[in-house]
C-alpha positions as a printed Julia matrix, in Angstrom:
306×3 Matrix{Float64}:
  84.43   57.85  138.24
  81.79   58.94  136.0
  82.87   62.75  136.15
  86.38   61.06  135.34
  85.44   59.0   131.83
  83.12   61.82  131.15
  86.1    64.43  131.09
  88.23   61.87  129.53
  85.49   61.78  126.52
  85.49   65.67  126.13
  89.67   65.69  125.65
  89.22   62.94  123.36
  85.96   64.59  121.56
  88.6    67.6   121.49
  91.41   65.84  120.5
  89.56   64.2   117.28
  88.43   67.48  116.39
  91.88   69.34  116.27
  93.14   66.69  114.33
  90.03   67.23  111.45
  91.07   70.94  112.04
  94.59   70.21  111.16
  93.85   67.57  108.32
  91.24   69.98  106.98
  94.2    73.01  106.59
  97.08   70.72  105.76
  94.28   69.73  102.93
  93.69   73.33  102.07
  97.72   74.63  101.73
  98.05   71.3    99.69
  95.0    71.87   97.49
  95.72   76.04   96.82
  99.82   75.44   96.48
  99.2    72.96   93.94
  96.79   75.07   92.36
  99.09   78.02   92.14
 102.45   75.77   91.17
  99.84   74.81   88.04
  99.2    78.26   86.89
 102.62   79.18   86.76
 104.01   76.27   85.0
 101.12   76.11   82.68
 100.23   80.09   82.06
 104.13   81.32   81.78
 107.18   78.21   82.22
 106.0    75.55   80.13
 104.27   76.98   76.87
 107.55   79.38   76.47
 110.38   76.71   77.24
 111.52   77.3    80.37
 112.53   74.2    82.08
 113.55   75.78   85.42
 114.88   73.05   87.27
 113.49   70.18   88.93
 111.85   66.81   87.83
 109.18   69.49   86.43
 111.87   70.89   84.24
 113.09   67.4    83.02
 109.17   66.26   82.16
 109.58   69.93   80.41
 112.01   68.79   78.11
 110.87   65.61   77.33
 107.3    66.51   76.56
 108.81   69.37   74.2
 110.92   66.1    72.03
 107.61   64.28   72.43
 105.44   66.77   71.01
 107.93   66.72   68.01
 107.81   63.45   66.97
 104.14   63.85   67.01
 103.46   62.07   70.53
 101.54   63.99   73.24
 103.86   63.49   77.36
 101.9    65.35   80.0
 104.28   67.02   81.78
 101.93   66.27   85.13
 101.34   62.78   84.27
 105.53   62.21   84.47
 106.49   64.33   87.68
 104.11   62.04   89.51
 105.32   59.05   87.94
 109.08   60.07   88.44
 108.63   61.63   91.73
 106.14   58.64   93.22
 109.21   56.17   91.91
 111.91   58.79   94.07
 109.69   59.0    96.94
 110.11   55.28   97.62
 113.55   56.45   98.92
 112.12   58.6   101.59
 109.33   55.83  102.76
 112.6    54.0   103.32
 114.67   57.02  105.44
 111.95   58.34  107.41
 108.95   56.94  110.41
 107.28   60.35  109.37
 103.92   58.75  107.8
 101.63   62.04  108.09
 105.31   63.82  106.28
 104.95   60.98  103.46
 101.4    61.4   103.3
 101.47   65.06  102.77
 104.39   64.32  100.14
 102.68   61.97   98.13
  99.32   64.08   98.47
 101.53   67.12   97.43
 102.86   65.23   94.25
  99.92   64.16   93.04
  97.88   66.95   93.07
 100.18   69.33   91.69
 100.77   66.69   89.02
  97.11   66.25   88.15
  96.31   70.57   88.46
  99.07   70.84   86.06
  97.7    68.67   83.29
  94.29   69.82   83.91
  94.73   73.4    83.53
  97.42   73.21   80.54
  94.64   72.98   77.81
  92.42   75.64   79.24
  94.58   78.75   80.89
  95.34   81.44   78.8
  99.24   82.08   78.48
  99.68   86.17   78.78
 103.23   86.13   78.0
 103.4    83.66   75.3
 107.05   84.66   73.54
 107.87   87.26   76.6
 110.87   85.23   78.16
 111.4    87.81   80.67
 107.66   88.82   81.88
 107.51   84.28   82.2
 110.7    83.61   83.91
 109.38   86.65   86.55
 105.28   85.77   87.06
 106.67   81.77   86.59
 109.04   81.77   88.85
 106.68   83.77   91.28
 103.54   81.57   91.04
 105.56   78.55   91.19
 107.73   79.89   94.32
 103.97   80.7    95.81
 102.4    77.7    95.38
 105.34   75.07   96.76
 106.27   77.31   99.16
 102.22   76.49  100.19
 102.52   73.06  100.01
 106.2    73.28  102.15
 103.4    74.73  105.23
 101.27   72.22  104.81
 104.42   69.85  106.07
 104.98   67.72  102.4
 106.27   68.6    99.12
 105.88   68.28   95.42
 108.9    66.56   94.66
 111.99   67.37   92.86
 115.67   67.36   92.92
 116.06   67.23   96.7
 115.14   63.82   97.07
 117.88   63.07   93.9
 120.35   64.98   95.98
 119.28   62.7    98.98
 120.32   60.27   96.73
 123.63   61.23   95.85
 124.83   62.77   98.93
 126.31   59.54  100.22
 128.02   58.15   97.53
 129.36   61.68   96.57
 130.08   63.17   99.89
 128.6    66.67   98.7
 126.27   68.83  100.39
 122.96   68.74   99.68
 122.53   72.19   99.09
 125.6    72.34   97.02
 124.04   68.54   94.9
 120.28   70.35   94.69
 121.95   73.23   92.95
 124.4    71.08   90.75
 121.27   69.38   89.04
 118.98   72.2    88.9
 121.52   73.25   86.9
 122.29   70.69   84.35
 118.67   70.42   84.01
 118.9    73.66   82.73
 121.68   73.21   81.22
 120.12   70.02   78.93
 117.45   72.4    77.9
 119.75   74.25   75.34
 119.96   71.71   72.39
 115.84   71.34   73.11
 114.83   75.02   73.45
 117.62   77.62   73.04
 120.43   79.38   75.3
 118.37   82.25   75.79
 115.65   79.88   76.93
 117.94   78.26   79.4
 119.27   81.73   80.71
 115.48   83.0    81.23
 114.87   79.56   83.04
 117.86   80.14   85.13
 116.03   83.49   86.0
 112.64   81.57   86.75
 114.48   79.03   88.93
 116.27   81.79   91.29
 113.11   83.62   91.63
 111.13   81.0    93.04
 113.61   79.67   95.48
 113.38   83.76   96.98
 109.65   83.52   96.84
 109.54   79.77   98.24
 111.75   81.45  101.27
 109.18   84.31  101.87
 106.52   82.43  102.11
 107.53   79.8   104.62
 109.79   82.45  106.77
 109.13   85.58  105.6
 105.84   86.47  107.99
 108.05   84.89  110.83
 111.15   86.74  109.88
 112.58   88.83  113.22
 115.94   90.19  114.74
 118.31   89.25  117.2
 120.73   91.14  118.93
 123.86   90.24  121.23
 124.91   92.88  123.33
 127.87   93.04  125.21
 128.7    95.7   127.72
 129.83   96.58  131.47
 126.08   98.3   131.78
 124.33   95.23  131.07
 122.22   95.44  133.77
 121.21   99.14  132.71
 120.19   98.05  129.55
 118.54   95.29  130.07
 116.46   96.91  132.52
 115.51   99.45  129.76
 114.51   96.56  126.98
 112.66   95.14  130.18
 110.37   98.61  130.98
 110.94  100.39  128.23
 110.68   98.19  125.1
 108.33   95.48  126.93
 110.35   92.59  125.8
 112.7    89.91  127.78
 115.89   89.34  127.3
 118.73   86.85  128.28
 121.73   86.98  130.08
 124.23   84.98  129.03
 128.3    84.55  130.11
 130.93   85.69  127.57
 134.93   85.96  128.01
 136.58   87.83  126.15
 139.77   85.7   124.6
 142.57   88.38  124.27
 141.79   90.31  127.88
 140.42   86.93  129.53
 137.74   88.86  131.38
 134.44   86.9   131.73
 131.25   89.92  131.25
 127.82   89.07  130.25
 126.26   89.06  126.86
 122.66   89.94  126.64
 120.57   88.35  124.18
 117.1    89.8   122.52
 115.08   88.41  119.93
 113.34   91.2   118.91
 110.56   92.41  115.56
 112.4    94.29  112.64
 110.71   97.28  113.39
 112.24   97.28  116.94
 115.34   97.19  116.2
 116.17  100.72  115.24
 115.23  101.46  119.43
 117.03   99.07  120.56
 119.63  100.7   118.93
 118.65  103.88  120.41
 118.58  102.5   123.61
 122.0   100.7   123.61
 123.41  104.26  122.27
 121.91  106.47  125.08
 123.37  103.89  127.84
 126.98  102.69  126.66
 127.48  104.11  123.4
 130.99  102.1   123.6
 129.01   98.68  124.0
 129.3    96.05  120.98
 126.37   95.52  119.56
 125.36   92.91  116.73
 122.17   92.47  114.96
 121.07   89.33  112.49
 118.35   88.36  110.9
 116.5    85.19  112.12
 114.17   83.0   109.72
 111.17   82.02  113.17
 111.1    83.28  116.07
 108.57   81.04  118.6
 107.61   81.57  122.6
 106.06   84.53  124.42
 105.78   87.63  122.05
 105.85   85.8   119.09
 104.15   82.88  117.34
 103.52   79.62  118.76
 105.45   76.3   117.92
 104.0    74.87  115.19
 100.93   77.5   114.01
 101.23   78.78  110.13
């Protein structure tokens, strides 16, 4: 009994100590994303007018009408006010209290980086609307694609597009787009076209950048194969490439004929022997390669790890 509750304190000694491990990194991404979202909206975006989307772009705009009738609107000090106010919708959808946590943690903290650092980074570009919409859009895609592995957010237009989806029946994708770009769009009368057309830039470049980071290190290859020497070629991925593969039942609709398909999830850098491979066996077998965002299990990552 005693070995038992000691054992039982050692998981639980173990336990406590993964989750400080966990906290301590989700902490980290938070802390360095934010800090990177900062310098790009503060170094390149917002001193040249470029209100590239988002609830960032909107605090953007009206800080710039502020600052002309003489009144000073942190641009930080509204994306967590608007943002904390949109965010009670998600408290409402979701039982995910570490994912809310995170989100408001993420919100704030790139709020309060952005107003801190906007009265003492330089701004290299200042005027360049190109050389800003490209480092911009590339620090900002950095630091919330940062924050997106910690498990939160800073914000934005998705949780707008939340809000619309029902009542409009669009797509979220398709409703996040729509008012990144009238967001834009209102920038015009404030800034300029060419401002607007530069932030347009800024905004595409991050989402690229937000998509690297968060897939890009996991990005792999799979292939579906599909021919009568199945067998011979899955032996070879087997021996000669060291990696498994799966077996899975196809027919074929016009002849009617049920053949295997292999499957093989495979590193980019494999694929061009796999090819090879495939070619020496049954050059007349259908092969098709995609590109997958993760790839998890045995020869990859684990579930879950950054």
């Amino acid at each position: 009994m005693q070995r038992l509750d000691h054992r039982r304190g050692r998981g639980q000694i173990r336990e406590r100590n993964h989750d400080w491990r966990r906290i301590a990194k989700e902490g980290f991404l938070i802390a360095l994303g934010s800090f990177v979202y900062a310098l790009g909206l503060d170094c390149f975006e917002v001193p040249n007018g470029l209100a590239a989307g988002g609830i960032t772009g909107l605090a953007t705009i009206s800080s710039a009408l502020a600052s002309r009738a003489g009144l000073t609107l942190p641009v930080g000090i509204q994306t967590i006010a608007v943002n904390v106010l949109l965010l009670g919708y998600v408290v409402l959808r979701t039982r995910d209290g570490r994912y809310v946590a995170r989100s408001i943690a993420g919100i704030i903290v790139s709020g309060v980086f952005t107003d801190l650092l906007a009265p003492i980074v330089p701004v290299p570009a200042q005027g360049d609307l190109l050389i800003s919409a490209v480092w911009g859009g590339v620090l900002v895609g950095v630091g919330i694609g940062l924050v997106f592995l910690s498990g939160g957010n800073t914000g934005g237009t998705d949780i707008i597009a939340q809000l619309l989806a029902r009542p409009t029946g669009l797509p979220l994708g398709t409703l996040s787009i729509l008012i990144d770009g009238a967001i834009v769009l209102a920038s015009i009368p404030v800034f300029s076209l060419g401002n607007a057309l530069y932030a347009g830039i800024a905004l595409y470049i991050s989402g690229i950048v937000i998509d690297m980071v968060v897939d890009g290190p996991r990005t792999a290859r799979v292939a579906y194969i599909v021919s009568d020497m199945h067998a011979e070629i899955a032996n070879e991925i087997l021996y000669k490439m060291g990696r498994g593969c799966t077996e899975l039942q196809a027919r074929g609709v016009w002849s009617g004929k049920e053949r295997p398909m292999l499957m093989c999830v495979l590193g980019r850098a494999e694929a061009t022997r796999l090819k090879a491979i495939v070619a020496e066996v049954d050059p007349d077998a259908i092969m098709i390669v995609s590109d997958v965002h993760e790839a998890f299990g045995e020869g990859f990552g684990r579930i879950g790890s950054i």
